[in-house]
C-alpha positions, 0 to 999 in steps of 0.5 A: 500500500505504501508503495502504491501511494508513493507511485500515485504522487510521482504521478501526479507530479510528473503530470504537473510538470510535464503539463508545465513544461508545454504551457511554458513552451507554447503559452507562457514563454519567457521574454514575450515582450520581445516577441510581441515588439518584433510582431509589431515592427513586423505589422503583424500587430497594429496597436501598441508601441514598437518598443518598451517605453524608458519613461515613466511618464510614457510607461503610464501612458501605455498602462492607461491606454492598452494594459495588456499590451503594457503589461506584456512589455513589462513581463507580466507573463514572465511571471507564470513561466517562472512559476512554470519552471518551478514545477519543472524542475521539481518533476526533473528533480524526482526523475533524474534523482537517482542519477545523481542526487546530490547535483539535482539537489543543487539545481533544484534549490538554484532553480526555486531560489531563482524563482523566488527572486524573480517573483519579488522583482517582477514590478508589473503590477506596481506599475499599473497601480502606480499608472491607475493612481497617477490618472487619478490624481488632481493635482501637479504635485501628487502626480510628480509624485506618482511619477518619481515613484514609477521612475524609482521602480523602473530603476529598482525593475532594471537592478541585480533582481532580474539578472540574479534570477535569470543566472540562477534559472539558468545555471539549474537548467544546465546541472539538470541538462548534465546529469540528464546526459546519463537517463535513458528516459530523456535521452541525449538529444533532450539533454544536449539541447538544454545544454546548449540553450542553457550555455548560450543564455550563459552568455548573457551574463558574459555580454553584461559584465563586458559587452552590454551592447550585446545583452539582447543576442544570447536569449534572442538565439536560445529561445528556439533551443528552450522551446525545443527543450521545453516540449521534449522535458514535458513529452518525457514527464508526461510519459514518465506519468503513464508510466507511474500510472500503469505500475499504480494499477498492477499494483492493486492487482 
């Protein structure tokens, strides 16, 4: 019986992973503001601005007059695939565990604490609050105000918080890619692909400290590696799921 119920919750947390890893591959992509700023240079869309605002000013503009579209330039869907990744890597986590326990611990805890720290940095919705309560208000000086606190959080959105978290997203994704090297559930061409993307990201944080004219190349070419990943990890958790499912019922046979 013991057995039996440790068998039904892998399951459950292989299907909650591998449902994630698809939602985070199809919907809930990382970066969907540059997604949607190349549909809208492109003419594919028509409302909306080519490219994030730098303003305050501009930021509540957008946030007044199109909320979804300013939300999405401010990585409000960042939010969700975060969380998404979460939950991947905790499935990842109890499939690769006796590969190598001790590197998957490592890049569990890196991909939650990085999780954490993006979900506390992420300033999109003090931003439309900020947006709503400086539309409201009456006079000049409340709304200098307003607009000196959405500069102080455009300045505190740009900080160590967002690149920390990325770092740490990132450098989980490449342990896991590294021990998944040795699974035959997952395989090599899963694992080199999520070498790759997970290297290439990497990168970003070579561009920051030395190039920062470059910072918008490395995610740009991972992300079609990411995709990728994302669906063949959810495709194998997924399978892993059914596969806790029919030991489940030959269990209570």
């Amino acid at each position: 019986m013991k057995q039996t119920t440790q068998d039904s919750s892998w399951k459950s947390l292989y299907w909650v992973g591998g449902v994630a890893a698809l939602l985070a591959a199809i919907i809930f992509r990382r970066n969907l503001s540059a997604e949607f700023s190349l549909l809208r240079m492109t003419g594919v869309f028509s409302a909306g601005p080519t490219e994030a605002p730098s303003a305050a000013a501009d930021w509540f503009a957008l946030l007044q007059s199109n909320p979804f579209i300013g939300l999405t330039y401010l990585d409000v869907f960042d939010l969700v695939n975060y969380m998404l990744v979460g939950l991947i890597y905790l499935a990842l986590y109890l499939a690769l565990r006796r590969i190598n326990a001790g590197w998957m611990a490592v890049a569990t805890v890196l991909g939650l604490m990085g999780v954490v720290v993006y979900l506390a940095s992420n300033q999109a919705f003090a931003m439309l609050a900020l947006s709503d309560r400086y539309a409201a208000a009456t006079t000049e000086a409340q709304r200098a105000t307003f607009l000196a606190a959405g500069e102080a959080l455009l300045v505190s959105y740009q900080a160590a918080g967002i690149p920390a978290s990325l770092l740490l997203v990132t450098l989980a994704g490449l342990i896991i890619s590294l021990v998944m090297r040795r699974s035959r559930v997952f395989g090599g061409a899963t694992a080199y692909i999520g070498i790759v993307a997970q290297g290439i990201l990497l990168c970003y944080f070579v561009a920051l400290a030395f190039a920062p004219v470059l910072l918008f190349l490395p995610p740009t070419l991972s992300a079609p590696l990411l995709l990728v990943w994302y669906i063949l990890v959810g495709l194998r958790l997924l399978r892993l799921a059914r596969g806790a499912a029919a030991e489940e019922g030959g269990n209570t046979r």
